[in-house]
C-alpha positions as CSV (number, residue, x, y, z in Angstrom):
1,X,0.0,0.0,0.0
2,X,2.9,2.1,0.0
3,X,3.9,2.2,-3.2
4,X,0.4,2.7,-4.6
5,X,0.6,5.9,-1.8
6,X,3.8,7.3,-3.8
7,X,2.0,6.5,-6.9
8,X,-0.8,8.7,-6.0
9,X,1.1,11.1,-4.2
10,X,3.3,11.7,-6.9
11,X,0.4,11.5,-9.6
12,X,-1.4,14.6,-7.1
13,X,2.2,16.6,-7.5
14,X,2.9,16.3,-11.0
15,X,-1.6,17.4,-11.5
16,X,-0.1,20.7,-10.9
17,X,1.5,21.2,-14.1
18,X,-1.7,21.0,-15.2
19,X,-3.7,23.6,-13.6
20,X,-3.9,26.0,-16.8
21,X,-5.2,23.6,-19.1
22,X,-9.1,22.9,-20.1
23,X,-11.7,21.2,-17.3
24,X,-12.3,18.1,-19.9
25,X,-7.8,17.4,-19.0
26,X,-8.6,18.1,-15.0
27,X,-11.7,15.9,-15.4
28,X,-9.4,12.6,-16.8
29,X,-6.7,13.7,-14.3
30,X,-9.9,13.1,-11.6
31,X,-10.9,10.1,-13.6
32,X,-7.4,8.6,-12.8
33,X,-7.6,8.7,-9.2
34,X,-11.4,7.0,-9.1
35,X,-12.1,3.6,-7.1
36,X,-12.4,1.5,-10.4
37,X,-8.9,2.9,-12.2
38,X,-7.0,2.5,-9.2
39,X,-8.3,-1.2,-8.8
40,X,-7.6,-1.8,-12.2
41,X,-4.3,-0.6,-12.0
42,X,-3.6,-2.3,-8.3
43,X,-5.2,-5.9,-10.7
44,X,-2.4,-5.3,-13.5
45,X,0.4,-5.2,-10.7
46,X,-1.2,-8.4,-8.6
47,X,-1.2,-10.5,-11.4
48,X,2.5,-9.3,-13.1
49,X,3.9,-9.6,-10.4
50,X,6.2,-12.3,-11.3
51,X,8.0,-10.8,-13.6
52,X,11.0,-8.5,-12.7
53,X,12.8,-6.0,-14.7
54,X,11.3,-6.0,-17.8
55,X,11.2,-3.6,-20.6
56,X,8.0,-2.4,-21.5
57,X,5.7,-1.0,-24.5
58,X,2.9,1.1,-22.8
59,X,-0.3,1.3,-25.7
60,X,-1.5,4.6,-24.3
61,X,-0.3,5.1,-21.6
62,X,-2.6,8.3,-20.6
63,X,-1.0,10.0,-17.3
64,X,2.0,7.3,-16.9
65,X,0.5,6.0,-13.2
66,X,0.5,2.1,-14.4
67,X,4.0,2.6,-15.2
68,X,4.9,4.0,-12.2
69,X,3.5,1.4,-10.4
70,X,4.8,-1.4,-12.3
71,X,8.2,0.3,-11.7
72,X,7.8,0.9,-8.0
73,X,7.4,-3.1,-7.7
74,X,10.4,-3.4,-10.0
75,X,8.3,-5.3,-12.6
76,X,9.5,-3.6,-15.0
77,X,13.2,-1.3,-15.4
78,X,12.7,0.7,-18.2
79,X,9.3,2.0,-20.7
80,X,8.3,3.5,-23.6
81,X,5.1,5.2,-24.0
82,X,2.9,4.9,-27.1
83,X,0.7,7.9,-27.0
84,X,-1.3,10.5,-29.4
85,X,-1.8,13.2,-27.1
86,X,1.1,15.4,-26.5
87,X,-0.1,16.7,-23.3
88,X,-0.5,13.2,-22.1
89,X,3.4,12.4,-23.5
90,X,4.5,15.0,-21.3
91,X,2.6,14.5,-18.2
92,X,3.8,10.9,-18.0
93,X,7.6,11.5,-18.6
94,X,7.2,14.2,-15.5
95,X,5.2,11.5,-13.7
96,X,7.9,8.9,-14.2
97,X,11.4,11.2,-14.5
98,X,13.3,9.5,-12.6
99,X,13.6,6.4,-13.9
100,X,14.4,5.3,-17.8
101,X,10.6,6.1,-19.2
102,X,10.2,7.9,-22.3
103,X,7.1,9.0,-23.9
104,X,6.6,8.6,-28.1
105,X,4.2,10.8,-30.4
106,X,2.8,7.6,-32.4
107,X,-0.5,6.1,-33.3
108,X,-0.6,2.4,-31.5
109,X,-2.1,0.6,-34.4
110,X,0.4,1.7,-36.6
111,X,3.0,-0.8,-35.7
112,X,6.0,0.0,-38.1
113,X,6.1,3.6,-35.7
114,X,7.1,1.5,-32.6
115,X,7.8,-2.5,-33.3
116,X,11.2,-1.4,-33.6
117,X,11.3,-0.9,-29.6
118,X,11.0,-4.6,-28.8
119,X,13.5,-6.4,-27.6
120,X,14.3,-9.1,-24.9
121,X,12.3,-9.2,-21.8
122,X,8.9,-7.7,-23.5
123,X,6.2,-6.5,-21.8
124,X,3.7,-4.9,-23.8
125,X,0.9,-3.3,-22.0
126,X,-2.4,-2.3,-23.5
127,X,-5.0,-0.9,-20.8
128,X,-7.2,0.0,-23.3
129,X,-8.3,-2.1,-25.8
130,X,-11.9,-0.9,-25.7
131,X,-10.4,1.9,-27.6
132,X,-9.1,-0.1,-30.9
133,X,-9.5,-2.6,-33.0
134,X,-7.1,-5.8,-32.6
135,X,-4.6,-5.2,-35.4
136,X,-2.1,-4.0,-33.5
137,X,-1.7,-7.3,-32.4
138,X,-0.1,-8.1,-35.9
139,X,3.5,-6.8,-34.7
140,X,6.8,-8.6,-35.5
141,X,7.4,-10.9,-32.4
142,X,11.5,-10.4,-32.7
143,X,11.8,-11.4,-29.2
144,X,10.2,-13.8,-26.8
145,X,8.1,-11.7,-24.2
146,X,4.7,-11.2,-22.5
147,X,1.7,-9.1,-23.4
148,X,-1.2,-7.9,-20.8
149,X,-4.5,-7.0,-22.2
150,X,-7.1,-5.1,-20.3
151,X,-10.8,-4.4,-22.0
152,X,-14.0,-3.3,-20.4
153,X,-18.0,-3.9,-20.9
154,X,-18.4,0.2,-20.4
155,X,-20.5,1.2,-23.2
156,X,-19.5,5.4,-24.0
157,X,-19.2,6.8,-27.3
158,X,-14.7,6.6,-27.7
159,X,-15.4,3.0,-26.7
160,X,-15.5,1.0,-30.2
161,X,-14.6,-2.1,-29.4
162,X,-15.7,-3.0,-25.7
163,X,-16.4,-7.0,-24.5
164,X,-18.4,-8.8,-21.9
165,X,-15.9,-11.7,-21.4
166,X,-12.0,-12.3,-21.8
167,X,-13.2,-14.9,-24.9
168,X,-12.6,-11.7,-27.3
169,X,-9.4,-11.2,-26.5
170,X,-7.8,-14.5,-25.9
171,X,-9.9,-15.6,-29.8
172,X,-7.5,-12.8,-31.1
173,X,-4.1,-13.5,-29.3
174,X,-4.8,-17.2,-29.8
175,X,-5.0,-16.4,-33.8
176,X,-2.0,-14.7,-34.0
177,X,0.4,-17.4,-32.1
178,X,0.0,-16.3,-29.0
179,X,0.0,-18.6,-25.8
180,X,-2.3,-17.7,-22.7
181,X,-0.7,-17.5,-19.2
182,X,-3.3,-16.4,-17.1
183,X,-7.2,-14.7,-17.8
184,X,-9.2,-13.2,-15.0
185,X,-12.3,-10.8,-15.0
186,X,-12.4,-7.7,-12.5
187,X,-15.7,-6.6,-11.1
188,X,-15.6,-2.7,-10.2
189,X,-18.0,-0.2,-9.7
190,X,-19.7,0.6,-12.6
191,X,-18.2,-1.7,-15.2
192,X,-16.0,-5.2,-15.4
193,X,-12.4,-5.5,-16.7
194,X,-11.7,-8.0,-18.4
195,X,-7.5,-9.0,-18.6
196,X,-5.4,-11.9,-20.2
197,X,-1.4,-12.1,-20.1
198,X,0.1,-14.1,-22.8
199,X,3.1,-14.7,-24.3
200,X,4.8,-15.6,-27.3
């Protein structure tokens, strides 16, 4: 509990840099520190955490906190960020400065703009599959390493591609070589995440 306390701590510090921007940026800044995204977050860490000092691909990694966290439990060493929103880039590398985390301007289903990244001891993170389709998924598997899905029944309208089971996603890892580890379903407030790791 208290790592997830620096987590937040830090998260409430770095909120400041933000105080001149719109109320939509202080409203997903909120958003980040609600019951269900904690949980989800607090999920990701339970169930990775046999893996230590990994390398990771972030899909979006909106405000950086999952990285931090995976970091803070030495999970993972070093991170790149996949992310479309410059704001977003640059609140996560001040979020996680102090360790190796770097933040790049690239659309995640284009995989040519960040495949290049992988390399031994993968872990490729994608929180938020409810947000894209699956082919992403078609990257160049250069290196053995893991990949940890999260997706969500929460029907709004930036949601185009939610699910009501893990079946979805382990149907689409399974039919691009992927091998499942480990699926689980998280019941939160007002909506279930759904997560699978696999590897290949």
């Amino acid at each position: 509990m208290e790592k997830l306390a620096n987590s937040i701590s830090r998260l409430i510090q770095i909120s400041e840099w933000g105080l001149n921007v719109d109320e939509a940026t202080h409203r997903h800044l909120r958003h980040g520190l609600t019951y269900s995204q904690l949980h989800s977050k607090i999920g990701a860490v339970k169930h990775l955490s046999n893996l230590s000092d990994y390398h990771a691909i972030f899909m979006g990694q909106w405000h950086g906190m999952l990285p931090h966290m995976l970091h803070e439990h030495n999970i993972i060493k070093s991170a790149i960020g996949i992310e479309l929103d410059h704001f977003w880039a640059n609140f996560s590398e001040k979020l996680n400065y102090d360790w190796d985390f770097k933040s790049i301007i690239a659309d995640v289903t284009q995989c040519k703009t960040w495949e290049g990244n992988i390399q031994n001891n993968i872990l490729i993170v994608n929180t938020s599959c409810e947000h894209m389709n699956y082919d992403w998924l078609n990257f160049k598997k250069s290196q053995l390493g893991y990949i940890y899905l999260q997706s969500t029944d929460f029907q709004i309208d930036t949601h185009i591609n939610t699910v009501t089971s893990t079946d979805p996603l382990i149907k689409e890892l399974l039919s691009r070589g992927f091998k499942i580890e480990e699926a689980w379903t998280l019941p939160l407030e007002v909506y279930t995440r759904y997560c699978v790791l696999a590897s290949w």
